[in-house]
C-alpha positions in Angstrom: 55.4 111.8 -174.2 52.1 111.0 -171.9 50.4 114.7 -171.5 50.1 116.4 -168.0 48.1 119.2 -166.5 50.1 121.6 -165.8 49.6 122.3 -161.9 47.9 125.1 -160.3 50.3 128.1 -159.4 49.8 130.9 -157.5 47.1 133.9 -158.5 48.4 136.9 -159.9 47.0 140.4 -158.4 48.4 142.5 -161.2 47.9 145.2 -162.9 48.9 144.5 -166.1 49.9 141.2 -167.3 52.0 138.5 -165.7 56.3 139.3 -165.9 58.0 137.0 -167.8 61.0 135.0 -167.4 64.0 134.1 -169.6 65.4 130.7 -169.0 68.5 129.8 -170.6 69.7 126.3 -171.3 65.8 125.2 -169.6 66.4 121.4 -170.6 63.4 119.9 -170.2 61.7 122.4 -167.9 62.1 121.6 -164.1 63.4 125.1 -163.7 60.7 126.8 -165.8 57.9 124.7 -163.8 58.7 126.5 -160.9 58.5 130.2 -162.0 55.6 129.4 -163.5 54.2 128.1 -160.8 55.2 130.8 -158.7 53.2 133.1 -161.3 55.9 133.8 -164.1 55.0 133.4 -167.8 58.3 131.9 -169.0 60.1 131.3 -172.3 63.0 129.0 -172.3 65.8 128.9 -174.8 68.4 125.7 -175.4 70.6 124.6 -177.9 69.0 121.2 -178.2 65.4 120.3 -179.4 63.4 119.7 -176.0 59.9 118.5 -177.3 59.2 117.8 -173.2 59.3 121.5 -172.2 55.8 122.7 -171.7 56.0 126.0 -172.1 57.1 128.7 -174.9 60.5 127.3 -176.5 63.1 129.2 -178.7 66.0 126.5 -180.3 69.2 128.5 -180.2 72.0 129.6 -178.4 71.1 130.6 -174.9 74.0 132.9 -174.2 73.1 134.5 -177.7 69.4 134.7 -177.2 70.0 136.2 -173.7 72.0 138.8 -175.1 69.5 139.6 -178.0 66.5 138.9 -175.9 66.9 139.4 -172.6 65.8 143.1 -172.4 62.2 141.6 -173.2 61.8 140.1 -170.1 61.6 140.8 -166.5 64.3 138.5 -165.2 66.8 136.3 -166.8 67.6 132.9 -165.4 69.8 129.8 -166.3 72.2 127.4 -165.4 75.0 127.0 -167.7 75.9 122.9 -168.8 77.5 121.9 -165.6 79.6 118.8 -167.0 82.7 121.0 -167.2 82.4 121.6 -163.3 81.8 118.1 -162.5 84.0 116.2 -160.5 83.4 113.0 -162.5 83.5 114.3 -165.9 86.8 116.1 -164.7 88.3 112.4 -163.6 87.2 110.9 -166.7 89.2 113.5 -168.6 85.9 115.4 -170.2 85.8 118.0 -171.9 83.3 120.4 -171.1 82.8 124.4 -171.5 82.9 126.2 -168.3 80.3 128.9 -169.1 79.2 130.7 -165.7 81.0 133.7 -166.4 80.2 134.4 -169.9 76.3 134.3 -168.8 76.7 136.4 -166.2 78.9 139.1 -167.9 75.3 138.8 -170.5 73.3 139.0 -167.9 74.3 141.6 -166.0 74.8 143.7 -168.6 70.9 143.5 -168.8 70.5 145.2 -166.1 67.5 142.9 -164.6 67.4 140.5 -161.8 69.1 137.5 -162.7 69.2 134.0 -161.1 72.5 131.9 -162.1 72.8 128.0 -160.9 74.9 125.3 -160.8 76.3 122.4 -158.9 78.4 122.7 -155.8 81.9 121.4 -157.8 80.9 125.3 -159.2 81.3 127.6 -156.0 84.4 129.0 -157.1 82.6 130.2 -160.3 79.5 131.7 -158.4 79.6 134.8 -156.5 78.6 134.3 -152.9 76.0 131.8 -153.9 73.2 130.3 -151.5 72.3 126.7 -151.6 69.1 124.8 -151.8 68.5 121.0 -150.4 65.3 118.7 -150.8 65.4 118.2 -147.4 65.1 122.0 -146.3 61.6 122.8 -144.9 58.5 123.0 -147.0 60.3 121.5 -150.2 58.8 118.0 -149.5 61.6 116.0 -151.7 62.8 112.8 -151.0 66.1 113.6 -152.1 69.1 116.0 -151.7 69.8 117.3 -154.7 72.5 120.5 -153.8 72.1 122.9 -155.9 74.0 126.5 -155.6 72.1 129.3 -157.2 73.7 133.1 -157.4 71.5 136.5 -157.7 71.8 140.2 -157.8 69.5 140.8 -155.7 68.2 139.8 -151.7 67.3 135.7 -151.7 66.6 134.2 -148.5 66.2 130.5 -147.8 65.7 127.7 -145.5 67.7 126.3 -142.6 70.1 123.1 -143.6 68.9 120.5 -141.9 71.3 117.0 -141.4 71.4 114.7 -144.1 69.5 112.1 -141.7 67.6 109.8 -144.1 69.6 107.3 -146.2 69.4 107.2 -149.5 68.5 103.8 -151.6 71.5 102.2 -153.7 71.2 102.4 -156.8 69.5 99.9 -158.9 67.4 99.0 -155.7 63.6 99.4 -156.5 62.3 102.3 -154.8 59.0 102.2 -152.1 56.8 105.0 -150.9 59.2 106.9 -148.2 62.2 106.0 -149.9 65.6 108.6 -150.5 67.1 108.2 -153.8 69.7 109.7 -155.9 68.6 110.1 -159.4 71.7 109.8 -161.4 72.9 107.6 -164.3 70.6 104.9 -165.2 68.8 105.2 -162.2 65.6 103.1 -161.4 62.6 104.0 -160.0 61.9 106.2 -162.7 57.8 107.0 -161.9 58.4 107.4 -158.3 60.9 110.0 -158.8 58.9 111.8 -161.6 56.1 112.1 -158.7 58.5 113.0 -156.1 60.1 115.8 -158.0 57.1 117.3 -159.8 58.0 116.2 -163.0 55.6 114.0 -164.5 56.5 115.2 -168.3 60.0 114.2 -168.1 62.1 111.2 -169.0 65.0 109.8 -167.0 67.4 112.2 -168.9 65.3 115.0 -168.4 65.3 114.0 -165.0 69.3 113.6 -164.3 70.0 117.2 -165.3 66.7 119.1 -163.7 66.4 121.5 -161.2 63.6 120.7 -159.1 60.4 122.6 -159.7 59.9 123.2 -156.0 63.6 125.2 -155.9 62.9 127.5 -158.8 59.3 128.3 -157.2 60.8 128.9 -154.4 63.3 131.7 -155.4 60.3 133.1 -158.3 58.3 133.9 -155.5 60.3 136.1 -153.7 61.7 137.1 -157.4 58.1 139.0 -157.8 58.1 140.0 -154.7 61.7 141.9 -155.4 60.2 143.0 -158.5 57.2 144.8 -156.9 58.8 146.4 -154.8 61.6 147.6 -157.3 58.5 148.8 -159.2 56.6 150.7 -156.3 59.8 152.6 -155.6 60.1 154.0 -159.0 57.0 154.9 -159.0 
């Protein structure tokens, strides 16, 4: 793996030291960028080696871990494997667990902020979710990418916009501008790395990650729910 700086994120006024964030099944880190970057010290857990992920790891089982763990930490985020929701892994006869509901039942049984997400093939699974889009205002992507994410407590985001830009077929080499949809053996594979805020990752890494700019998104206003939870018990 080439080494990165990590990127700047935003300042922390305190007191005290920084919260820190659980993140269950993190992959190869997209999610974790952005809660660090929004000012989170994160850990992440998976059941898989993940030499990429740049921050704190713990090998194991993430539902497990959360359940052991999770009182250790400010917040508790994760999206559960998503293959079993999939509408092509469904078609191709897969099988996948379906574990959404046995995080959350761990999670909230924390009784901490939690962030759950998944693809849109999971609505049912996800209670009254709100969805995030490259192309909403101040993310800056040059691709889609729907992802649903569920909370227990207030998370605002952008308007939708349209879907106006088309995306490059696959295979197609990719220019500066260009809309792509990194799936499968997609091409492109620097460009997109850039695009997303990724540079550590490989194209696998890459397939399955939430976008940094997502999870920075939510992890600020995460602190700020935390703050205020914090001044009112005070």
């Amino acid at each position: 793996m080439d080494t990165f700086t990590l990127p700047a994120r935003l300042p922390w006024p305190g007191p005290g030291p920084r919260p820190r964030i659980l993140v269950c099944f993190c992959c190869q880190g997209g999610e974790a960028m952005g809660y660090w970057q929004a000012g989170f010290d994160v850990t992440g857990v998976d059941c898989k080696p993940q030499p990429r992920f740049p921050f704190c790891f713990v090998q194991g089982d993430a539902i497990a871990y959360a359940r052991e763990h999770g009182h250790e930490y400010a917040a508790v985020a994760g999206g559960p494997p998503c293959q079993g929701y999939s509408l092509t892994h469904r078609i191709h006869g897969n099988d996948h667990p379906r574990l959404i509901d046995q995080f959350r039942r761990v999670v909230a049984g924390l009784g901490k902020p939690y962030v759950i997400e998944n693809v849109e093939e999971a609505r049912a699974e996800l209670r009254d979710p709100v969805l995030l889009c490259g192309a909403m205002a101040g993310f800056g992507l040059h691709t889609y990418r729907h992802r649903l994410f569920e909370t227990n407590w207030p998370l605002t985001v952008p308007d939708h916009p349209g879907h106006g830009d088309p995306m490059v077929k696959m295979g197609r080499p990719l220019q500066p501008g260009d809309w792509y949809h990194a799936v499968g053996n997609f091409s492109g594979v620097p460009y997109v790395r850039a695009d997303m805020g990724v540079p550590w990752m490989n194209r696998d890494g890459i397939r399955e990650c939430i976008p940094p700019v997502y999870a920075r998104h939510i992890g600020t206003q995460l602190l700020t729910h935390l703050a205020a939870t914090a001044a009112a018990a005070a």
